[in-house]
N, C-alpha and C positions, 0 to 999 in steps of 0.2 A: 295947454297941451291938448291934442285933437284925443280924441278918443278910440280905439279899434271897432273893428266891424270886420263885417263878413268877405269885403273887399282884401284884408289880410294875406299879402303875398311877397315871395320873397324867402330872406335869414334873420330871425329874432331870435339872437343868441340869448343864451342861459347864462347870468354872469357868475364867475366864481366871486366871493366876497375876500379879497383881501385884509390880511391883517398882519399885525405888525410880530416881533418876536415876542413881546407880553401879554399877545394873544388880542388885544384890542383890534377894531377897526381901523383900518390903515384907508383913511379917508383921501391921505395925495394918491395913492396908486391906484383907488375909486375913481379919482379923478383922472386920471393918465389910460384908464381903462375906459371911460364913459367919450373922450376925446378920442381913442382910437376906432371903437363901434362909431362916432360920428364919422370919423375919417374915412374909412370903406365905406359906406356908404349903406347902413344896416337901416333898414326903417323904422324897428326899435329892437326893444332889447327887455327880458324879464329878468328880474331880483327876484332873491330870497325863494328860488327855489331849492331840491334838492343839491344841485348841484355850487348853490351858493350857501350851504351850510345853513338854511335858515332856521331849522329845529333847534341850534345851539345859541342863538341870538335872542335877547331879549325883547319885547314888544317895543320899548324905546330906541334899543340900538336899532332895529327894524325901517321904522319910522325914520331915524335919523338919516339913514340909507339911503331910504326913496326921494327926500329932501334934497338931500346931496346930489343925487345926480338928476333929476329933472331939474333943480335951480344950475347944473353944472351945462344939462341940454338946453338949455332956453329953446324949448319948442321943436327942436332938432332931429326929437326920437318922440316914438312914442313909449312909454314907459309899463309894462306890465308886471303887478305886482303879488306874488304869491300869498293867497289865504288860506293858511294852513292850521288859522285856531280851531281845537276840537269845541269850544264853548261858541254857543253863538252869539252868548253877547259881547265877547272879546271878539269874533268875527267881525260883529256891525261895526264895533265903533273902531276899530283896525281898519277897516275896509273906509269907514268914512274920515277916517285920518290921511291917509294913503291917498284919497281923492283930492281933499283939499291940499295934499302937498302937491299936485300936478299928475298922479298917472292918470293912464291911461285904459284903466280896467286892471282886473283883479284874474288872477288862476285859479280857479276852483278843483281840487281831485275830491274823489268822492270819501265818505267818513268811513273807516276800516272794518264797523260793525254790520257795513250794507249787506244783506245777502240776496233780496230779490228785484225782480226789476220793480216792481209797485214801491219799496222802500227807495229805492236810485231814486225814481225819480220824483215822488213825494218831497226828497232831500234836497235834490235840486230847486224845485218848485218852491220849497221853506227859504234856500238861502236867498233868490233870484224876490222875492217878499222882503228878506228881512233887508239885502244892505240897496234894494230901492231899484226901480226901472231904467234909474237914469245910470246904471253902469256895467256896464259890458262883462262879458264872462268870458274868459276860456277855460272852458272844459278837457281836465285832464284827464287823459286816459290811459293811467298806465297801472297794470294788476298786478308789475314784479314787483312794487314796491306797496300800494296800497288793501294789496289782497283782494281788491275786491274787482270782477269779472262784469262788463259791460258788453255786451251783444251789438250786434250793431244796430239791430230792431230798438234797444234799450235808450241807445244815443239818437236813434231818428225821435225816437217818442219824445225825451227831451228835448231835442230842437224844434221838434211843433210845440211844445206846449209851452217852455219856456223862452220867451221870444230875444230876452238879454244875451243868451249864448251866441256867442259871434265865430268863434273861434274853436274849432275841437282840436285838441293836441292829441294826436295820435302815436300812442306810445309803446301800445301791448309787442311784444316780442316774439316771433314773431307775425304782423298782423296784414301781409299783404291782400289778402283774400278779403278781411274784414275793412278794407279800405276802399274796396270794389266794390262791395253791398253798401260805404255807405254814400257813392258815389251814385251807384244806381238807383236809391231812392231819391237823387233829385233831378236822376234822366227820366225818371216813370212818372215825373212829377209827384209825387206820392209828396215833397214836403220840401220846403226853402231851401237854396244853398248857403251853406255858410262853407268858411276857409278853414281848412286841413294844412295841421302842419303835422308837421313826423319829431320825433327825438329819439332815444335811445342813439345819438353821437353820429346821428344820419347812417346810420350802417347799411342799414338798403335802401340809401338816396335814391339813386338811381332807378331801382324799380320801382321805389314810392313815387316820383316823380312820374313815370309813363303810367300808372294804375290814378292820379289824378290829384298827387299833394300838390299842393300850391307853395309850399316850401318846406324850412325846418324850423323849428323851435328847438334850439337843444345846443348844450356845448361841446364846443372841440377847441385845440388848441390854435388853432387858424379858422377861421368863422370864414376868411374870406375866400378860402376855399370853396366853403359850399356855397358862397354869393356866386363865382364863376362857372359851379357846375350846373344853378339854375339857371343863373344868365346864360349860358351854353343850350341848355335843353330848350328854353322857354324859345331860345331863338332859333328853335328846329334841329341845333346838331346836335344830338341824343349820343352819338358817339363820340365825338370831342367833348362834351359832358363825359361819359363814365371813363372816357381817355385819361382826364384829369384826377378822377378821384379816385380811378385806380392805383393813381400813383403815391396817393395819401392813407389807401387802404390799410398798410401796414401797422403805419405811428395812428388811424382810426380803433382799428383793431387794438392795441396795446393799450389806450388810453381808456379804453373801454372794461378794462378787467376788474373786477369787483373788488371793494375793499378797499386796493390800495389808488383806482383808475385819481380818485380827486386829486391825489397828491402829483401825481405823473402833469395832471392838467397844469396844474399851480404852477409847475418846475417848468414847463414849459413856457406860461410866461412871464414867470421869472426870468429865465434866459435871452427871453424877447425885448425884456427892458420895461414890458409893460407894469408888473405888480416888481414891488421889492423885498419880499419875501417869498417863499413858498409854502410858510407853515398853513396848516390845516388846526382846525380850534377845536379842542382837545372835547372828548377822545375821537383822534382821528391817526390816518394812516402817518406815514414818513417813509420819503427814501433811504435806501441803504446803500452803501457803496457798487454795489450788484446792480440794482436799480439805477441808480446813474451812470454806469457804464453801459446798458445795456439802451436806456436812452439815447445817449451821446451817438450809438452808433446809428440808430434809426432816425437822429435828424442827418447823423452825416449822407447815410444813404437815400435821403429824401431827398438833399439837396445835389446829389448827384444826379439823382434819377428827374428831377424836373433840370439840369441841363442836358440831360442824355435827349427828353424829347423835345426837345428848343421850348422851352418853358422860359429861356433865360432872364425875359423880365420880372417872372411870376418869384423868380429865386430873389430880387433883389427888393420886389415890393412886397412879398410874405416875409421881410426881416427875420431870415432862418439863423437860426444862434449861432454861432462859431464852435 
């Protein structure tokens, strides 16, 4: 499997980890998920991040994971794979497991204890050392969930210094200002470019995209959504771009609520056909009877609302639930 670089453009969605009702990994609907990101046509795709529950997974279910679906892509996607051990020598040898099963590079967020920039990037510099030169980094940057506050001065230092970083996921909420400084330090030449992706559920795609993302990293219940609204922008119409994903804004927005947002994702594609469950691996959220009526009505109005603006193929090949 090819490896990422700084070339990284496009939708590399965030996968949810399905699982079964005994809470195991539900490895066929990995697989029906890994088939569908091929089918749109994603250039890759990351595991075992936040939104794929990987804090609740064991280092072997982990592992089994990333096997699974790079042997399921045969070359297809490129695979990135979240490293979130606080020990670094569960890091190294994670991270060189995870290689030899086929990814494609590793996600790095930074350790929760950071609090200046000499420690950031010290940290960086240790792990970019310990799991070797020969594998790629995407650098996560997100401080709602890691606590810890990254400058943009912070991440240029990092990208000169440590050269494996390919990738920054730009995540802070939110961070459009800080997207633009850190695009300007590679107009002032001041340091390399590398590829910008956005997450937090693409919520300000759109102006990420005109401020200079090169796409998203991050999950939503339709991925192929935000392939159409790159594709759209990248091909000049910036307006039929946020035409389209204003019409997703709403079921964006919903998906996006704290707490319970994983469960709403799951159910959605559950309904899709894609996973055959929707549980979340305890402790985690669940819908309520409220909550699924309250869904039901924002796919029905989704699917309304893209025949309303002649979307009508978009209705039949985003397989919207009934």
């Amino acid at each position: 499997m090819s490896l990422i670089d700084s070339s990284a453009r496009g939708v590399y969605p965030i996968s949810v980890t399905p699982f079964l009702d005994n809470g195991a990994i539900d490895f066929d609907s990995m697989d029906r998920l890994t088939d569908f990101f091929i089918d749109i046509g994603v250039p890759g795709v990351t595991l075992l991040g936040i939104l794929g529950e990987a804090s609740k997974l064991t280092t072997a279910e982990s592992l089994a994971l990333v096997t699974r679906v790079t042997r399921r892509a045969n070359g297809r996607l490129r695979l990135i794979a979240g490293a979130s051990q606080t020990g670094f020598d569960d890091m190294k040898s994670f991270v060189a497991a995870a290689m030899d099963a086929g990814a494609s590079g590793v996600m790095v967020a930074p350790a929760g204890n950071l609090k200046t920039e000499d420690q950031i990037l010290a940290y960086y510099e240790s792990v970019a050392a310990l799991i070797g030169a020969d594998v790629p980094i995407a650098l996560q940057d997100h401080p709602q969930a890691t606590g810890v506050y990254m400058s943009a001065a912070t991440i240029g230092r990092i990208v000169e210094r440590v050269g494996t970083v390919q990738i920054v996921k730009h995540e802070e909420g939110s961070g459009l200002r800080k997207l633009s400084r850190l695009r300007a330090q590679e107009s002032d030449g001041g340091r390399r470019r590398v590829s910008i992706l956005v997450g937090n559920s693409g919520l300000h795609l759109p102006q990420e995209l005109a401020r200079g993302a090169d796409g998203a990293n991050t999950g939503v219940a339709f991925p192929e959504m935000l392939i159409e609204v790159c594709r759209r922008f990248f091909a000049g119409d910036a307006d039929a771009s946020e035409n389209l994903y204003d019409i997703f804004l709403p079921l964006i927005r919903h998906e996006w609520q704290a707490g319970i947002g994983l469960a709403i994702r799951k159910e959605v594609f559950r309904r899709r056909g894609l996973i055959a469950c929707a549980r979340t691996r305890a402790p985690g959220p669940a819908l309520g009877s409220a909550d699924h009526a309250e869904l039901t009505g924002l796919l029905t109005r989704l699917t309304r609302r893209l025949a309303q603006a002649g979307e009508d193929g978009l209705v039949s090949s985003y397989r919207l639930p009934a």
